[in-house]
C-alpha positions as CSV (number, residue, x, y, z in Angstrom):
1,X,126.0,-137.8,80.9
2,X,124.9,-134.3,80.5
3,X,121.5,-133.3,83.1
4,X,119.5,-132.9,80.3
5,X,120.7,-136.5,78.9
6,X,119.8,-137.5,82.4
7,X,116.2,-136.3,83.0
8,X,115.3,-137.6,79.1
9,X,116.6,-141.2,80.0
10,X,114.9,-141.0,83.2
11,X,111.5,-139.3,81.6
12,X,111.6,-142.5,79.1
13,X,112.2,-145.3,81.7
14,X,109.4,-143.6,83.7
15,X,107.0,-143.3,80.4
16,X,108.3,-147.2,79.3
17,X,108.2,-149.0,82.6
18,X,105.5,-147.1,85.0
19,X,102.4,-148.8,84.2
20,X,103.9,-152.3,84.6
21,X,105.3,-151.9,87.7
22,X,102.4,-150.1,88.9
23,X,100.3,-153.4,88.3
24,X,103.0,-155.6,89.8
25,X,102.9,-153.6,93.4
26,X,99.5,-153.4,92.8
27,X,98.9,-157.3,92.6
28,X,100.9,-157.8,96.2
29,X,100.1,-154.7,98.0
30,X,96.8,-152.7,99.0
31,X,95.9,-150.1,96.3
32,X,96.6,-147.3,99.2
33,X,100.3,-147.9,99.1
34,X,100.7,-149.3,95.7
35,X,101.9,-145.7,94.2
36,X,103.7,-145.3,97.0
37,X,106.1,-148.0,96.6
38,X,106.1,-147.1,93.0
39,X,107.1,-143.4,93.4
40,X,109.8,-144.7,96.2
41,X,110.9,-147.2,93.7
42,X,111.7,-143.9,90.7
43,X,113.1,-141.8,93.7
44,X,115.8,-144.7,94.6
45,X,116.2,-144.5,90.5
46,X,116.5,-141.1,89.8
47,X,119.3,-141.4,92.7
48,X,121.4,-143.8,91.4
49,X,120.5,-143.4,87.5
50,X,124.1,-143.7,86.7
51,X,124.1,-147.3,88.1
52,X,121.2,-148.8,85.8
53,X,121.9,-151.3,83.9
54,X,120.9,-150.5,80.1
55,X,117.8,-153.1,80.8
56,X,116.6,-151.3,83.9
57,X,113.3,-153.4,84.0
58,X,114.3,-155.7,85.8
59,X,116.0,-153.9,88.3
60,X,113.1,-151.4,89.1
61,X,111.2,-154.7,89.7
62,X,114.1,-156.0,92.6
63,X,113.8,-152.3,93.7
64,X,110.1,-152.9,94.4
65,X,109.9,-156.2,96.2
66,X,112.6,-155.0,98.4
67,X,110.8,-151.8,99.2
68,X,107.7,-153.8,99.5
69,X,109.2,-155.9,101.6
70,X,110.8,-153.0,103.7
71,X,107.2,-151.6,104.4
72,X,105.4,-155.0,105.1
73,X,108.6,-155.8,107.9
74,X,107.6,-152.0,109.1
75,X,103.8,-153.2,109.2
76,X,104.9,-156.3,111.2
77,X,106.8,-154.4,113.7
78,X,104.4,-151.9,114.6
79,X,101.8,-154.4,114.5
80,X,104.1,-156.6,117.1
81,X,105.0,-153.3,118.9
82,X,100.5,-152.8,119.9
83,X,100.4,-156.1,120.5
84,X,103.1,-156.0,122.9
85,X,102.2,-153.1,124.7
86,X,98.0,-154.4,124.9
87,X,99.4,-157.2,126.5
88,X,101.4,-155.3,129.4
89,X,98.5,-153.3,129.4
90,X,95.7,-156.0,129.8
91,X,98.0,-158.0,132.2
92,X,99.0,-155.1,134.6
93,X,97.5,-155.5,138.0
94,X,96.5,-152.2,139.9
95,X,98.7,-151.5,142.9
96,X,96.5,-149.5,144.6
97,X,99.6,-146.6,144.2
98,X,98.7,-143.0,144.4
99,X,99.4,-143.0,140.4
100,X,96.8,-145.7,139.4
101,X,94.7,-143.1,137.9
102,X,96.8,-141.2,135.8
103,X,98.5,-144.6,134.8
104,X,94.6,-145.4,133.2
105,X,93.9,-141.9,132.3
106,X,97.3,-142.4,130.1
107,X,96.1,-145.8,129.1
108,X,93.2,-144.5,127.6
109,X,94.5,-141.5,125.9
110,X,97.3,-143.9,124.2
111,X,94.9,-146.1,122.6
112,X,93.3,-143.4,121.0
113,X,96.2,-142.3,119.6
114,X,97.0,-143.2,115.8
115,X,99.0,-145.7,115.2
116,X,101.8,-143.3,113.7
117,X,101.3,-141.1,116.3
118,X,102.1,-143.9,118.9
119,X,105.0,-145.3,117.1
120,X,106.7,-141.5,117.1
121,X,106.3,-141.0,120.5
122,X,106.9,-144.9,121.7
123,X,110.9,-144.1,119.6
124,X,111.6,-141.2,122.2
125,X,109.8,-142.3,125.4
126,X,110.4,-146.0,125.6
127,X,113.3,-146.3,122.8
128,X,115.4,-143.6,124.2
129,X,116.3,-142.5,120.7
130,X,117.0,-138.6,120.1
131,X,114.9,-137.1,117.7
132,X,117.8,-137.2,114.9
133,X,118.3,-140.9,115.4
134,X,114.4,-141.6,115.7
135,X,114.3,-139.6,112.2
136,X,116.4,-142.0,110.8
137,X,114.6,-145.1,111.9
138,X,111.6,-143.2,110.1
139,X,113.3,-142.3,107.0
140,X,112.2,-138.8,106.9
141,X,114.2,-135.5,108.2
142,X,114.6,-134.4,111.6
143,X,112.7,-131.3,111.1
144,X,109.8,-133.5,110.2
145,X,110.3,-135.9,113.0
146,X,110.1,-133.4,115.2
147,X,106.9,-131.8,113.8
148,X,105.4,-135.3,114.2
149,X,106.2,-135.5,117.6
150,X,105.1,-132.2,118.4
151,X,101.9,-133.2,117.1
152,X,102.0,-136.3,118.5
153,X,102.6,-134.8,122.1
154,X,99.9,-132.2,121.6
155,X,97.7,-135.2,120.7
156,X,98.4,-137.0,123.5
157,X,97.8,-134.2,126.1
158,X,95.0,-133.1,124.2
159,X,93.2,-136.9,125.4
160,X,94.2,-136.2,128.6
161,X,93.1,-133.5,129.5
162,X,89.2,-134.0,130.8
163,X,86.4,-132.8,128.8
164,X,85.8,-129.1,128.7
165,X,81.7,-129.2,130.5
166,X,79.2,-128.7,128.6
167,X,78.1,-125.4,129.8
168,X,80.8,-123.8,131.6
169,X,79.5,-121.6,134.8
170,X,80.9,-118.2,134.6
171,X,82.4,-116.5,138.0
172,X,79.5,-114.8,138.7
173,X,76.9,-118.1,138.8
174,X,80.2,-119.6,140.8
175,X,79.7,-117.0,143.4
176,X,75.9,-117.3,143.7
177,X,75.2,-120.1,145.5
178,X,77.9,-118.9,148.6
179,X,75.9,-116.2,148.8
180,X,72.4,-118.2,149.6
C-alpha cells in the first residue's frame, strides 16, 4: 500500500468510526480522558494500519477497552501507591532523632505535591528505576521523563524551602539595633 493509499484509508476509518467510539469511551470513562483514550486508540492504528482487519470497527473498539483498562489499572495503582505511603506516614512514631524535623518538613512538602509529580519522583527515589527505565514505565520519552522530574524536584524543594518574610529587613535595619 502506497503512503498516500495509507493516510486516505486511515483519514476514512477516522471520518467513519470517530464519533462512535468517542461515545463508547465516553459512556465508561470521565469526559476528561475520554479523547484521550480515543486519540491513543488512532495512534495504536495509524501504527499498525497494515494489521487491520477490512472491518476495523470492531477492533478499534478491543483497542479501547484495553487502553481503558490500562489507564483505570494506572489509576488504581497510584491510588494504592498514596494510600500506602499515608499510611506509613500516619503510623510513623517520632523518634525523637536529630532528623525528626526535616522528616515532617518533607512530609508536608510531599503532600502538596501533585499526584504526577509524586508518582515521577516516588519511580526514582523509592523504585530505584533510572530515568530511561522510569520513562518506560510512563510511556513517554526519556527526555520528557526527565523534564518531569526536573520539575518535579524543583517542586519539591520549592515546598521546602520556608517562606520568604513578608518584609525582608535590609542589611542596614540588620545592623541598627547592634548599634543601640
Amino acid at each position: 500500500m502506497t503512503a498516500a493509499g495509507a493516510e486516505e484509508r486511515f483519514r476514512r476509518l477516522h471520518r467513519e468510526t470517530y464519533a462512535d467510539l468517542l461515545r463508547f469511551v465516553e459512556r465508561r470513562v470521565p469526559a476528561d480522558d475520554a479523547e484521550d483514550i480515543v486519540s491513543t486508540v488512532f495512534l495504536t492504528a495509524w501504527r499498525r494500519l497494515g494489521e487491520l482487519p477490512e472491518d476495523a470497527r470492531p477492533w478499534l473498539f478491543a483497542i479501547a477497552h484495553k487502553t481503558m483498562a490500562n489507564r483505570t489499572r494506572s489509576w488504581l495503582r497510584r491510588r494504592a501507591l498514596d494510600v500506602r505511603l499515608m499510611s506509613v506516614e500516619n503510623t510513623t512514631a517520632p523518634d525523637g532523632a536529630a532528623g525528626t524535623a526535616a522528616r515532617i518538613d518533607l512530609e508536608r512538602a510531599w503532600r502538596t505535591l501533585s499526584v504526577a509529580d509524586r508518582e515521577v519522583l516516588a519511580l526514582v527515589a523509592f523504585d530505584g528505576l533510572t530515568s530511561e527505565q522510569a520513562a518506560t514505565v510512563l510511556n513517554c520519552r526519556r527526555s520528557a521523563f526527565a523534564m518531569r522530574l526536573a520539575r518535579a524536584r524543583s517542586r519539591l524543594q520549592a515546598a521546602l524551602e520556608p517562606a520568604a518574610p513578608a518584609h525582608p529587613r535590609t542589611v542596614k535595619e540588620q545592623q541598627s539595633w547592634t548599634k543601640a
